[in-house]
OpenMM code with the backbone's topology and positions (N, CA, C; nanometers):
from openmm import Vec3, app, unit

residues = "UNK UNK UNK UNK UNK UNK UNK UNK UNK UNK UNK UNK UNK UNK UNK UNK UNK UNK UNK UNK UNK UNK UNK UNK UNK UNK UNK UNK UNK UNK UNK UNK UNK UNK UNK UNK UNK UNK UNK UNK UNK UNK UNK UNK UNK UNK UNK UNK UNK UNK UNK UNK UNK UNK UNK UNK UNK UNK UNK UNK UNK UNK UNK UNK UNK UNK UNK UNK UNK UNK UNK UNK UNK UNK UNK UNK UNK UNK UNK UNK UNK UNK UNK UNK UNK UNK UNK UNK UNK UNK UNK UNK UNK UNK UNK UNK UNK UNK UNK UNK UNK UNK UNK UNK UNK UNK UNK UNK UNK UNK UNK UNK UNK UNK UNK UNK UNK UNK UNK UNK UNK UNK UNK UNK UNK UNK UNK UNK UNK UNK UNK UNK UNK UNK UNK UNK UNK UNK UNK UNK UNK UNK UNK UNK UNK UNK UNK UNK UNK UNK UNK UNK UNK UNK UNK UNK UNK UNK UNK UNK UNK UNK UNK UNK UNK UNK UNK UNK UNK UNK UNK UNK UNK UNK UNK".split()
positions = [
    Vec3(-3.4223, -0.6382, -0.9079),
    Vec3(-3.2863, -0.5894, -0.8925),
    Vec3(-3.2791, -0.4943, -0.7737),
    Vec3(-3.1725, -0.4839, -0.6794),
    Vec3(-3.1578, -0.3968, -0.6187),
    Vec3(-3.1088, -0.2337, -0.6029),
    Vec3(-3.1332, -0.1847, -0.5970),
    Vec3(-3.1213, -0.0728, -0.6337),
    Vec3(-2.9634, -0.0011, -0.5299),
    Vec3(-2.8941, 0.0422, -0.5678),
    Vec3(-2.7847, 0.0575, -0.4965),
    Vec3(-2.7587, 0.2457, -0.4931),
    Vec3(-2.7700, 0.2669, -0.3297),
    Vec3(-2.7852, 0.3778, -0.3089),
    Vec3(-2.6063, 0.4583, -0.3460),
    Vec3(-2.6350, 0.6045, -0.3807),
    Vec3(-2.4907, 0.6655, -0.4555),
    Vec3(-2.4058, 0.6627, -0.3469),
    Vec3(-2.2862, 0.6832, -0.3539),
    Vec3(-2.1927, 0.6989, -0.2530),
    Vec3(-2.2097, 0.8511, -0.2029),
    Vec3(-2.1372, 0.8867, -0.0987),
    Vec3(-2.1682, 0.9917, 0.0040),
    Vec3(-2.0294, 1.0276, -0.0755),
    Vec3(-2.0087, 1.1780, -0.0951),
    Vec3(-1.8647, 1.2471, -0.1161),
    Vec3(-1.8361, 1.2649, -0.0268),
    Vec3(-1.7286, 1.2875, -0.0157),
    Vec3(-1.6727, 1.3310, 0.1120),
    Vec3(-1.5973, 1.5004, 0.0295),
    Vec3(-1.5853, 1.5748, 0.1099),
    Vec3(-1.5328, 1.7498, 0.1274),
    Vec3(-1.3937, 1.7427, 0.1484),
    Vec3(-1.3388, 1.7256, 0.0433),
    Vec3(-1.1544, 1.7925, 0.1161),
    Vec3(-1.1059, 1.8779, 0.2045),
    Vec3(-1.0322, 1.7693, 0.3253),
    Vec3(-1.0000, 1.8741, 0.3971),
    Vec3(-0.8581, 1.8001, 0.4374),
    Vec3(-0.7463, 1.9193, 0.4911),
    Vec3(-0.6283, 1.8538, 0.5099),
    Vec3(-0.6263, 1.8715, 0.6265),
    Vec3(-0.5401, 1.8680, 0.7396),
    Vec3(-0.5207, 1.8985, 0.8368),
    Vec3(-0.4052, 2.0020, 0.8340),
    Vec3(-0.4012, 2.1061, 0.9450),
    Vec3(-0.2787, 2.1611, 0.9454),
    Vec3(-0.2106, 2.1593, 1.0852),
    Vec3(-0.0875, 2.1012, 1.0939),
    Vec3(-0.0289, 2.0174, 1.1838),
    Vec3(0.0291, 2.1862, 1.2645),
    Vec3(0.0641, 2.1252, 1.4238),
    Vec3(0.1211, 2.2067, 1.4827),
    Vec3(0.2599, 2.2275, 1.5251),
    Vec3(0.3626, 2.2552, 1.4867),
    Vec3(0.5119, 2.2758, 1.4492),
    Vec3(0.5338, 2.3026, 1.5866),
    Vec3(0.6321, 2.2272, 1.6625),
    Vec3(0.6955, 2.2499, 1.7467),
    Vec3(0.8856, 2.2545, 1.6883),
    Vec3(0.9253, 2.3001, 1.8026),
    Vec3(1.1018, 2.2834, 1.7420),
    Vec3(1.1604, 2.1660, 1.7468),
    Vec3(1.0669, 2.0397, 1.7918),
    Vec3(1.1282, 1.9484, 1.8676),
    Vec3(1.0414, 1.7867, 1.7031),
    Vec3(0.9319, 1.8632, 1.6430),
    Vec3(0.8817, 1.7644, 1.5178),
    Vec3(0.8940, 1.8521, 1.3928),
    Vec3(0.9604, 1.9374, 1.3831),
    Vec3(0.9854, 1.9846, 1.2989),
    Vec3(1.0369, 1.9269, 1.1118),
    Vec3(0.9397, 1.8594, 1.0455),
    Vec3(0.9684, 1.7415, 0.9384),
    Vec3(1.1168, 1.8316, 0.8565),
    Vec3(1.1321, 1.9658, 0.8582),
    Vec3(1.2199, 2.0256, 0.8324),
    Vec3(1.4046, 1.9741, 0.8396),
    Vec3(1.3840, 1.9675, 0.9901),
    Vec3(1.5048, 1.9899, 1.0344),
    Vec3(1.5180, 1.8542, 1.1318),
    Vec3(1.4268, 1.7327, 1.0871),
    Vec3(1.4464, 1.5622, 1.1666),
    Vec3(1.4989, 1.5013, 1.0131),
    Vec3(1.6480, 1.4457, 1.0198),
    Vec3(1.6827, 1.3905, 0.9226),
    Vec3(1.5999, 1.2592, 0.8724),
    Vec3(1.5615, 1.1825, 1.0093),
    Vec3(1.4474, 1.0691, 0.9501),
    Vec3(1.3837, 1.0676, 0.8564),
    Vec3(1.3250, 1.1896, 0.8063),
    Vec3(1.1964, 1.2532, 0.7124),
    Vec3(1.2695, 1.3376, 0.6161),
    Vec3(1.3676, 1.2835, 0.4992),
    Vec3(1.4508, 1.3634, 0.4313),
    Vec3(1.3791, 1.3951, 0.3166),
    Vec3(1.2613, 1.3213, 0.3117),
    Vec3(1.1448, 1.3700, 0.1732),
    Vec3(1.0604, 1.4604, 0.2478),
    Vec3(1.0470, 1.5053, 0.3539),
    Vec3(0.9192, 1.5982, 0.3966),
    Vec3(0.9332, 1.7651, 0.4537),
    Vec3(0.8570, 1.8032, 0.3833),
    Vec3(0.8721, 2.0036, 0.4744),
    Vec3(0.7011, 2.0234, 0.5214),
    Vec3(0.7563, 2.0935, 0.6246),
    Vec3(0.5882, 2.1511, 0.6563),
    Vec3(0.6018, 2.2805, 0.6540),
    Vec3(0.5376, 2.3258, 0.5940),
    Vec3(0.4789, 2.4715, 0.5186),
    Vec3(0.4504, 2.5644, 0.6322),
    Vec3(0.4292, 2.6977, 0.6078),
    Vec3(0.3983, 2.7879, 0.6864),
    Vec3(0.2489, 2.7686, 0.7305),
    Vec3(0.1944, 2.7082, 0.6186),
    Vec3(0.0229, 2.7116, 0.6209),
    Vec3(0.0120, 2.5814, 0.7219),
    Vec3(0.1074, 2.5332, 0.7494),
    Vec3(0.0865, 2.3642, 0.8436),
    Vec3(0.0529, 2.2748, 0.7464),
    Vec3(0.0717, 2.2590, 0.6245),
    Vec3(0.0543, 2.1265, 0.5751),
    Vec3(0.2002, 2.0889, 0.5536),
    Vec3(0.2067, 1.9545, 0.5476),
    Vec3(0.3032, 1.8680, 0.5278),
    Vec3(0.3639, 1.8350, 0.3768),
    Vec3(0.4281, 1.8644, 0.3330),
    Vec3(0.4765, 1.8183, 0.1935),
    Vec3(0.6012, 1.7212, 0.1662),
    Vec3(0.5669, 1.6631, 0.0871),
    Vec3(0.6776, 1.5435, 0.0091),
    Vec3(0.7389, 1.5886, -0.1112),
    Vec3(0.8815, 1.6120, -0.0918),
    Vec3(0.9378, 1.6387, -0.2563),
    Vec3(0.9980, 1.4840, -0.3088),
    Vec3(1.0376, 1.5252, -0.4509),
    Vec3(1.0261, 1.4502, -0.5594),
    Vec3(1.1945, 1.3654, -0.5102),
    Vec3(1.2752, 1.4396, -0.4544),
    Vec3(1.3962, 1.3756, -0.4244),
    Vec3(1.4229, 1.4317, -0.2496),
    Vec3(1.4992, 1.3095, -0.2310),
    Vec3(1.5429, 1.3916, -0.0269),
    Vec3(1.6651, 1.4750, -0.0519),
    Vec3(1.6194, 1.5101, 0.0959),
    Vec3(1.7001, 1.6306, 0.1607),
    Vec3(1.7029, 1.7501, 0.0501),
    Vec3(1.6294, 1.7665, -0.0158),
    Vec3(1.5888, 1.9290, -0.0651),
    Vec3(1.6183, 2.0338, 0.0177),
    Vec3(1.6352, 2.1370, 0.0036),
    Vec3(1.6922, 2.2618, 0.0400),
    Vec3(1.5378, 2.3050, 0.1281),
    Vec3(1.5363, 2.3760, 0.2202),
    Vec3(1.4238, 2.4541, 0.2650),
    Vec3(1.3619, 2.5657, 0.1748),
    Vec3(1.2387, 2.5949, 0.1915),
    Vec3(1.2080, 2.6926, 0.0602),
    Vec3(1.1389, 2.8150, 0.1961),
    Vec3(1.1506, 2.9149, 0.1263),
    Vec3(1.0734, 3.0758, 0.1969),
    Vec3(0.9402, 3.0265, 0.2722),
    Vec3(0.8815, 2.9424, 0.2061),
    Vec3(0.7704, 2.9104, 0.2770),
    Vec3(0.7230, 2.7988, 0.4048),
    Vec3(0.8547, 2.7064, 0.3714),
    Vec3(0.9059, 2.6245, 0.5213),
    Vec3(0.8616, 2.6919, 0.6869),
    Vec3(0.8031, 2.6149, 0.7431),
    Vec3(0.7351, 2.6460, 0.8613),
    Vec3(0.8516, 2.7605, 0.9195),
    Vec3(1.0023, 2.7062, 0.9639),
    Vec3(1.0362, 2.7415, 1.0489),
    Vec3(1.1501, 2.8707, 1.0044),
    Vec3(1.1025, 2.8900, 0.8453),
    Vec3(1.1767, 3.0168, 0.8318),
    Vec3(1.0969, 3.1138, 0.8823),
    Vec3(0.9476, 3.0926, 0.8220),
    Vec3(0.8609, 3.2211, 0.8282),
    Vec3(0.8090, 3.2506, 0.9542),
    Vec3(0.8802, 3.1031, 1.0979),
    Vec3(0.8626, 3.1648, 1.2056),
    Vec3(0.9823, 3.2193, 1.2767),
    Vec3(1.1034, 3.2521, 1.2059),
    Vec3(1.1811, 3.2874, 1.2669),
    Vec3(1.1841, 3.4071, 1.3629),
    Vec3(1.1365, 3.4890, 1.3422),
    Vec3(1.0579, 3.5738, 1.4643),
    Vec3(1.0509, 3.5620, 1.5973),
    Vec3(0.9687, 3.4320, 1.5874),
    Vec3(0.9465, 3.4022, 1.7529),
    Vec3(1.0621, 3.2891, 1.8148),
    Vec3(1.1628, 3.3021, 1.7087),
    Vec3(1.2572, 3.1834, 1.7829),
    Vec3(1.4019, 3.2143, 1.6617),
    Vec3(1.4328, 3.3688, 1.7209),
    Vec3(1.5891, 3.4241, 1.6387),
    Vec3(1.6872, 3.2596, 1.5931),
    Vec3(1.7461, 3.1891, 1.6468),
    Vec3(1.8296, 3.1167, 1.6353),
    Vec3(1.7671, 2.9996, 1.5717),
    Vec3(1.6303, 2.9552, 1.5564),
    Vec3(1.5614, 2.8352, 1.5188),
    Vec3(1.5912, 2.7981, 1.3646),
    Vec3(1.6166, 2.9525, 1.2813),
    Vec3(1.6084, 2.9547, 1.1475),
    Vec3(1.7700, 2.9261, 1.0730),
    Vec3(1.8765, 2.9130, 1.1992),
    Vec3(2.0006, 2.9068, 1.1731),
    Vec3(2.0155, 2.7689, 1.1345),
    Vec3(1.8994, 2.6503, 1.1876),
    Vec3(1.9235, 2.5034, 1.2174),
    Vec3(1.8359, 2.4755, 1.0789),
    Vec3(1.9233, 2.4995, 0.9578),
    Vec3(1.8752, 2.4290, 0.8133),
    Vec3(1.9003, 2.3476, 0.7963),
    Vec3(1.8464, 2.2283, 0.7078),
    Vec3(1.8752, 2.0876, 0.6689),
    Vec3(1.9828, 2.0779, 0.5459),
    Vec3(2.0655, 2.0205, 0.6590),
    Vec3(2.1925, 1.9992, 0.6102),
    Vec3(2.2654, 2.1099, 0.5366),
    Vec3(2.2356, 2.1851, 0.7093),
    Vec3(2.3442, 2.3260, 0.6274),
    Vec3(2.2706, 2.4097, 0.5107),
    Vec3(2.2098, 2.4163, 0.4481),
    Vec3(2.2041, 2.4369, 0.3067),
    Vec3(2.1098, 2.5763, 0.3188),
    Vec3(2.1612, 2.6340, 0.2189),
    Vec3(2.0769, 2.7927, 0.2108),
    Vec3(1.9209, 2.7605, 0.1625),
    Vec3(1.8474, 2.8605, 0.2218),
    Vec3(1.7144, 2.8657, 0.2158),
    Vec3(1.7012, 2.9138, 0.0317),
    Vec3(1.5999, 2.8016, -0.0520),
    Vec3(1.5974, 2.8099, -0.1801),
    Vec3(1.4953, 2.9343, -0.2225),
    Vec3(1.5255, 3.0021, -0.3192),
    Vec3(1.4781, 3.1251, -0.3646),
    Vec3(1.3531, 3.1121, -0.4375),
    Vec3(1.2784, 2.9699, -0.4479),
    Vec3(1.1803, 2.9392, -0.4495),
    Vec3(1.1142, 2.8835, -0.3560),
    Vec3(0.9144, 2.8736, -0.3631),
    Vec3(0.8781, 2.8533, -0.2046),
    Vec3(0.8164, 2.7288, -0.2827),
    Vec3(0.7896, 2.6254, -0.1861),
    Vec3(0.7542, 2.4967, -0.2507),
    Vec3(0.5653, 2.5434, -0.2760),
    Vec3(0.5690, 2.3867, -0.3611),
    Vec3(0.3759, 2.4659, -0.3874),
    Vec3(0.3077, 2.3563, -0.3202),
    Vec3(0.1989, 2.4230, -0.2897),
    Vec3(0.0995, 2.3537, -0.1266),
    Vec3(-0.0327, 2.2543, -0.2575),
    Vec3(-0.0082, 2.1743, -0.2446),
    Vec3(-0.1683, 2.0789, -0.2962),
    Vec3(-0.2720, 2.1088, -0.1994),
    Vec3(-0.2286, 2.1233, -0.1031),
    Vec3(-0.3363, 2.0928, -0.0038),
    Vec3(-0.4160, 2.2241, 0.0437),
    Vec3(-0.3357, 2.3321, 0.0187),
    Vec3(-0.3678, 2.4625, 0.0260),
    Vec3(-0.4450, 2.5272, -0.1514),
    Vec3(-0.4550, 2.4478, -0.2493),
    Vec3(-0.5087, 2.5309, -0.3786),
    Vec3(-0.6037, 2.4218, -0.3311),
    Vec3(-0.5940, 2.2993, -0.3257),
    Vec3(-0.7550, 2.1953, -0.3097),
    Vec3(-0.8499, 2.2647, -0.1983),
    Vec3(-0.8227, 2.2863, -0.0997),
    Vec3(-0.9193, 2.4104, -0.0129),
    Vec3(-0.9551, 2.4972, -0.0581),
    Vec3(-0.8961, 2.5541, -0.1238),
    Vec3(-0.9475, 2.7060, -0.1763),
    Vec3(-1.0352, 2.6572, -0.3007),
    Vec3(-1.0340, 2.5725, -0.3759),
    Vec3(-1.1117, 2.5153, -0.4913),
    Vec3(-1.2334, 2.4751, -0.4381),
    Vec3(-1.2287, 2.3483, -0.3767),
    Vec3(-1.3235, 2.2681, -0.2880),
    Vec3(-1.4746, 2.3522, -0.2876),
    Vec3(-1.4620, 2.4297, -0.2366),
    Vec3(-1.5941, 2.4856, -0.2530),
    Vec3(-1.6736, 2.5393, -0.3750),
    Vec3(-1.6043, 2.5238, -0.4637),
    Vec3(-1.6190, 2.5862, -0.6338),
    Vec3(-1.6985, 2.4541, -0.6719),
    Vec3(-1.6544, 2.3305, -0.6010),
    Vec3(-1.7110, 2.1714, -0.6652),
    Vec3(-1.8055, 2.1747, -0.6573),
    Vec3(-1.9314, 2.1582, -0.7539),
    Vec3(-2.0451, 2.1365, -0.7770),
    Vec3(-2.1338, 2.0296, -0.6523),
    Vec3(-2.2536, 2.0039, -0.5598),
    Vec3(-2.2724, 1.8977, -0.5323),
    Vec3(-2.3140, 1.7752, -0.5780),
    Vec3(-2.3731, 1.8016, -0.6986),
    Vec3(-2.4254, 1.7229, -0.7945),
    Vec3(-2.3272, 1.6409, -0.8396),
    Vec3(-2.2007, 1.6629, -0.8398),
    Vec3(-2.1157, 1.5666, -0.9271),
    Vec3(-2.0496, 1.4364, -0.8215),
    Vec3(-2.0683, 1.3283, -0.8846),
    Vec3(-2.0112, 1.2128, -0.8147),
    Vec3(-1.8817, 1.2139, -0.7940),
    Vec3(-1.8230, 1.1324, -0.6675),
    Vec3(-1.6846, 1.1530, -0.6105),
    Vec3(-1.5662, 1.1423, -0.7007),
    Vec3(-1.6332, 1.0770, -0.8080),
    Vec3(-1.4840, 1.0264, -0.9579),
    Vec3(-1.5680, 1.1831, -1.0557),
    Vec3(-1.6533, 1.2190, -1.0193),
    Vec3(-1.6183, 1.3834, -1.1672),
    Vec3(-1.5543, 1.4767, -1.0542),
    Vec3(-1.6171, 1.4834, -0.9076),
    Vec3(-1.5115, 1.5435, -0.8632),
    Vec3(-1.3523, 1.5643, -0.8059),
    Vec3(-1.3028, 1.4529, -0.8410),
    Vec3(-1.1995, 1.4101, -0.8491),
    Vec3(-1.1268, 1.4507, -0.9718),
    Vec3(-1.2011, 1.4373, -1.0788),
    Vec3(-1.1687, 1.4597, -1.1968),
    Vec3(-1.1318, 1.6403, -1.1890),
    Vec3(-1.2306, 1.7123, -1.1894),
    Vec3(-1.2416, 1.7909, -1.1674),
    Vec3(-1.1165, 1.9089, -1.0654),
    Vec3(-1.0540, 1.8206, -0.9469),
    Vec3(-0.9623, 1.8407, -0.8759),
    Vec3(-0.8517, 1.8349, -0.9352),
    Vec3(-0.8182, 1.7407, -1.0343),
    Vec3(-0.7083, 1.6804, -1.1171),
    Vec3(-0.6875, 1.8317, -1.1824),
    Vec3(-0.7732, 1.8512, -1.2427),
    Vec3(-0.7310, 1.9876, -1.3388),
    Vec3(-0.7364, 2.0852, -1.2466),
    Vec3(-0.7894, 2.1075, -1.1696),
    Vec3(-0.7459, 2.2420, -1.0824),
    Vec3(-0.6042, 2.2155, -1.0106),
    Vec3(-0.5416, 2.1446, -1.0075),
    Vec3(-0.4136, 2.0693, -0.9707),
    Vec3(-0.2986, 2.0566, -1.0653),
    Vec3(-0.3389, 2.0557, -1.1781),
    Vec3(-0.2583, 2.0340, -1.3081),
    Vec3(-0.2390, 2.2240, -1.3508),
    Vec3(-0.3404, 2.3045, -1.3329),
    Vec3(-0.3441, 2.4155, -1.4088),
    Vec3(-0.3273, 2.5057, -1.3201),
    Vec3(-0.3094, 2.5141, -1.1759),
    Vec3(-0.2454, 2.5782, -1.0991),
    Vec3(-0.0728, 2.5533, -1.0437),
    Vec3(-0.0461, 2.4444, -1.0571),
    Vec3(0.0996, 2.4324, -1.0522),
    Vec3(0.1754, 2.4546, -1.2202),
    Vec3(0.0786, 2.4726, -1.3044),
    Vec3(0.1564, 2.5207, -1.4293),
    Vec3(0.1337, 2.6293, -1.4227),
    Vec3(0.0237, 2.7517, -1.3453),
    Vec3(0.0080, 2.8790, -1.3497),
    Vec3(0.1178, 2.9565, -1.2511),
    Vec3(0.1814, 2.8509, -1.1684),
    Vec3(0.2680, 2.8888, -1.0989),
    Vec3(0.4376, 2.8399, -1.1446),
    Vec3(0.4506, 2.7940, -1.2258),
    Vec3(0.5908, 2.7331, -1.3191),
    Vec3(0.5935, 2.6092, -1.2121),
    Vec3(0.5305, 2.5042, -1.1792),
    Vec3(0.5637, 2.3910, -1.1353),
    Vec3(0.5548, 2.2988, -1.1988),
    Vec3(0.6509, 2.1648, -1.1788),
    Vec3(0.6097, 2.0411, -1.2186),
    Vec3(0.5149, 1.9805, -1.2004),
    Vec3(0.4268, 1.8805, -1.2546),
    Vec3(0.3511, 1.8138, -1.2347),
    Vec3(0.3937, 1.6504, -1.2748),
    Vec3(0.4677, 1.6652, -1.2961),
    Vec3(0.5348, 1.5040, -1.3116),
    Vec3(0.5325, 1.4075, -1.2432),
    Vec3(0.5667, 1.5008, -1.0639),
    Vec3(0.5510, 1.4375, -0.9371),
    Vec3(0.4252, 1.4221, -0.8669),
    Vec3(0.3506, 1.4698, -0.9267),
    Vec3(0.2450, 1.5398, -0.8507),
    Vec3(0.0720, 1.4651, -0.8376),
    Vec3(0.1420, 1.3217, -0.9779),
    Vec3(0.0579, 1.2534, -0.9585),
    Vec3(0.0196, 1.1084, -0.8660),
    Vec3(-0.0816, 1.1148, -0.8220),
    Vec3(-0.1451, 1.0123, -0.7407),
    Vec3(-0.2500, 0.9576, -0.7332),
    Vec3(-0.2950, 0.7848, -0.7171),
    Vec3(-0.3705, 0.7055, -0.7813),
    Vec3(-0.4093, 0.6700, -0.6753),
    Vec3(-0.5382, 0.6779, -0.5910),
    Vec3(-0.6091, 0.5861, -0.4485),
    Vec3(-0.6857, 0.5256, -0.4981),
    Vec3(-0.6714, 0.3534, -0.5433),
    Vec3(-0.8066, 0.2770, -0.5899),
    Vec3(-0.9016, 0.2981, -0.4937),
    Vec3(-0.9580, 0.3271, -0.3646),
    Vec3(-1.0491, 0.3722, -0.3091),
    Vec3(-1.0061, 0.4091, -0.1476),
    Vec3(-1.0817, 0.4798, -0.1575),
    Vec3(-1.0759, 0.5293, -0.0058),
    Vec3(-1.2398, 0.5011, 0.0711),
    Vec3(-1.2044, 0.4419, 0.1775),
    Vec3(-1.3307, 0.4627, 0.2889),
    Vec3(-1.3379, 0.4904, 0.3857),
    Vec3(-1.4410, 0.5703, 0.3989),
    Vec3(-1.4316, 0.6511, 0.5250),
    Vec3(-1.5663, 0.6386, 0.5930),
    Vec3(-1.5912, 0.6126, 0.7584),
    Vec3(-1.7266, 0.5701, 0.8286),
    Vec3(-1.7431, 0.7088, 0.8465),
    Vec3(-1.9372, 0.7480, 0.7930),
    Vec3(-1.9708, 0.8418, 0.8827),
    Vec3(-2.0837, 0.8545, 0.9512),
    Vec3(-2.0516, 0.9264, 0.9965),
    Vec3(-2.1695, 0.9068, 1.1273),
    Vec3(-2.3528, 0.9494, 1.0311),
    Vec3(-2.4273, 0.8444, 1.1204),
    Vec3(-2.5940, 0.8377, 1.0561),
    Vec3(-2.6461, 0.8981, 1.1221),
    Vec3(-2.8037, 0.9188, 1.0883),
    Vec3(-2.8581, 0.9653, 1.1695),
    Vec3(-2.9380, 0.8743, 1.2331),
    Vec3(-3.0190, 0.9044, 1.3815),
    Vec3(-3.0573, 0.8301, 1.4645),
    Vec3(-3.1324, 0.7177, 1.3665),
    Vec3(-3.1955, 0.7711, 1.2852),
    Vec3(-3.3131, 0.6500, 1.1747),
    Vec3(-3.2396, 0.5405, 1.0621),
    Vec3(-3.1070, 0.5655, 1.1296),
    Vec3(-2.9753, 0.4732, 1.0330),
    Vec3(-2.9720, 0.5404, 0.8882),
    Vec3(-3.0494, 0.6578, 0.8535),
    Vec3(-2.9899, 0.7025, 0.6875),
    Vec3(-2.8451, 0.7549, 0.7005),
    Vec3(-2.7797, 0.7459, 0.6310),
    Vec3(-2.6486, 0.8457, 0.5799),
    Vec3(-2.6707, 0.9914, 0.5508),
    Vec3(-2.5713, 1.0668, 0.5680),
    Vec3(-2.6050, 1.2149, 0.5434),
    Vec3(-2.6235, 1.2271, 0.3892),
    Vec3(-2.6155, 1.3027, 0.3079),
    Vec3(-2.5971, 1.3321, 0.1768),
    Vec3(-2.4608, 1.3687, 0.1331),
    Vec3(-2.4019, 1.4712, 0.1851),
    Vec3(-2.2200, 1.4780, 0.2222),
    Vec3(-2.1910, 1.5034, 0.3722),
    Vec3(-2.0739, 1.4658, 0.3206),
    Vec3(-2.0166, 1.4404, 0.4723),
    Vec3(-1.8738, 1.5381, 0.4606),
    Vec3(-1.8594, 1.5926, 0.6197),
    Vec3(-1.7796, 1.7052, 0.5703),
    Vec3(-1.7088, 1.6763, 0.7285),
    Vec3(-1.5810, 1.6482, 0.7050),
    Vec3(-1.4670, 1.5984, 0.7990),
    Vec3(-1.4266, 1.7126, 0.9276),
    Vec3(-1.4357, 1.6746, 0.9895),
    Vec3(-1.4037, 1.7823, 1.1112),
    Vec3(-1.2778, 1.8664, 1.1249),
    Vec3(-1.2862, 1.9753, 1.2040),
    Vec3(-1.1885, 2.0669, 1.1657),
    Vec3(-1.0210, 2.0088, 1.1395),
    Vec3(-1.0217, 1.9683, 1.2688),
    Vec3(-0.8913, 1.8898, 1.2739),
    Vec3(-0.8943, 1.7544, 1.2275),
    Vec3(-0.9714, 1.6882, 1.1234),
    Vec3(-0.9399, 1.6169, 1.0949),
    Vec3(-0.9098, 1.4472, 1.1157),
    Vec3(-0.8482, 1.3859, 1.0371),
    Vec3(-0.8092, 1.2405, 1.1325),
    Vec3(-0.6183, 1.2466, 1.1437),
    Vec3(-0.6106, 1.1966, 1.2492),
    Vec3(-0.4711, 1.2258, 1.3072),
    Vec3(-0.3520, 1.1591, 1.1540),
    Vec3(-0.3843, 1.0346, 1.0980),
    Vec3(-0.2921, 0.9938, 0.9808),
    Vec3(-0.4257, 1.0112, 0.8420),
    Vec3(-0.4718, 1.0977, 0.8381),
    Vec3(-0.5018, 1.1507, 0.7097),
    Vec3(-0.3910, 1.2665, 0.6174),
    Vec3(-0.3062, 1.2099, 0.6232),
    Vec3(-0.1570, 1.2560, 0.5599),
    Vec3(-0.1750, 1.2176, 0.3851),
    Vec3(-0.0603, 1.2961, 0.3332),
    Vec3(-0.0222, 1.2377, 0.1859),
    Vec3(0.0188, 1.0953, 0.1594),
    Vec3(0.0841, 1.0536, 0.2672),
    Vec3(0.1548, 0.9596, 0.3258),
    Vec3(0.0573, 0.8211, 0.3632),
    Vec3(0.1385, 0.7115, 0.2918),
    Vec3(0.0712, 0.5902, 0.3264),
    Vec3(0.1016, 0.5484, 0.4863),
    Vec3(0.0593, 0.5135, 0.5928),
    Vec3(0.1392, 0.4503, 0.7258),
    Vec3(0.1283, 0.3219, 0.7245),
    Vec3(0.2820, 0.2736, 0.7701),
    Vec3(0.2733, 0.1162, 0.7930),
    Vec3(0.3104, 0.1612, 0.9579),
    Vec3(0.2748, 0.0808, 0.9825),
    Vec3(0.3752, -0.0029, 1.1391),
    Vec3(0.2408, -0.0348, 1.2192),
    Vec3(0.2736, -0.0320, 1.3295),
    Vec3(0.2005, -0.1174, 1.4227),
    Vec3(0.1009, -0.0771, 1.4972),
    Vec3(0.0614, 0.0653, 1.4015),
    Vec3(-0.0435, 0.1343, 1.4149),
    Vec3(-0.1390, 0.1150, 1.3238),
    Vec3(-0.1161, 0.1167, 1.1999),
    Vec3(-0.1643, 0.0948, 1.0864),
    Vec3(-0.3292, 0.0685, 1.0419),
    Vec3(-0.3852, -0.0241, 1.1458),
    Vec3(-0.4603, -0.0554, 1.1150),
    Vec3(-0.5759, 0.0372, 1.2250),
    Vec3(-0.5741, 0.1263, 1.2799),
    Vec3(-0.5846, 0.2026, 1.4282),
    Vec3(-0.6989, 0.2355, 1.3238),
    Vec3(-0.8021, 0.2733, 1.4230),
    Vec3(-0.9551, 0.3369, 1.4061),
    Vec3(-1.0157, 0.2334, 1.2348),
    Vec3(-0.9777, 0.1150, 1.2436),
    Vec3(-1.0300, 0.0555, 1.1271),
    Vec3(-1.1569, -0.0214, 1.1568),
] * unit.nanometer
topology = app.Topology()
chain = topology.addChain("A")
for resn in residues:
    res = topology.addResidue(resn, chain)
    for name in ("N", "CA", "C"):
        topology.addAtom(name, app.Element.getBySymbol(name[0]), res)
């Protein structure tokens, strides 16, 4: 029988995008499900055109651009709640993950730090769930062709490593 070597985990990491006034997922009606956060991650709510929340990129930079914070989506007052970051409690966890545990206990494992921090914060979790029958990702070997043991994604990331599925005519790019 052959013996079948374990899979490599991979390290959660999100990217955090750079907000100009001009891609702002905020304030481009195209993107009526998406806000990007102060922290630069990107978020999807449960219904479009949601209200901006305190923590929306381009309130908390209103500072460096007085008039930027006047241009809300669709008019609408900034909501007295701040939306909650997945991508910002999975970083801060991530390193708590054991290495020993395979990519489905740590997954598992993520699930409840995901479930018990948006209820420690009064959030839903209704929306919040998501199912990837697998993900693959190439990483780099070493000169003697072994695989690393984990593999840990570079700072910035891959350019559509988003929440977000992409179609179009890119789609299949770096495959």
């Amino acid at each position: 029988t052959m013996k079948l070597k374990k899979p490599i985990r991979e390290t959660i990491t999100y990217p955090r995008l750079t907000v100009t006034d001009g891609d702002d997922a905020c304030l481009n009606y195209s993107t009526p499900y998406e806000h990007i956060l102060a922290c630069g991650h990107l978020i999807s709510t449960a219904l479009p055109h949601r209200a901006c929340a305190p923590n929306c990129w381009h309130i908390t930079n209103d500072d460096e651009n007085p008039n930027y914070v006047v241009h809300r989506r669709n008019e609408q007052e900034v909501s007295t709640q701040p939306f909650y970051c997945n991508a910002c409690v999975e970083t801060e966890f991530e390193p708590l993950i054991p290495d020993r545990l395979t990519a489905a206990e740590a997954e598992e494992d993520r699930a409840q730090v995901r479930a018990e921090q948006a209820e420690a914060r009064g959030k839903s979790t209704k929306y919040r769930k998501c199912y990837i029958a697998l993900k693959v990702t190439s990483v780099p070997c070493f000169s003697d062709r072994r695989s690393p043991l984990r593999y840990h994604p570079t700072e910035d990331g891959h350019p559509f490593d988003l929440s977000l599925p992409r179609t179009g005519k890119n789609m299949f790019e770096d495959v």
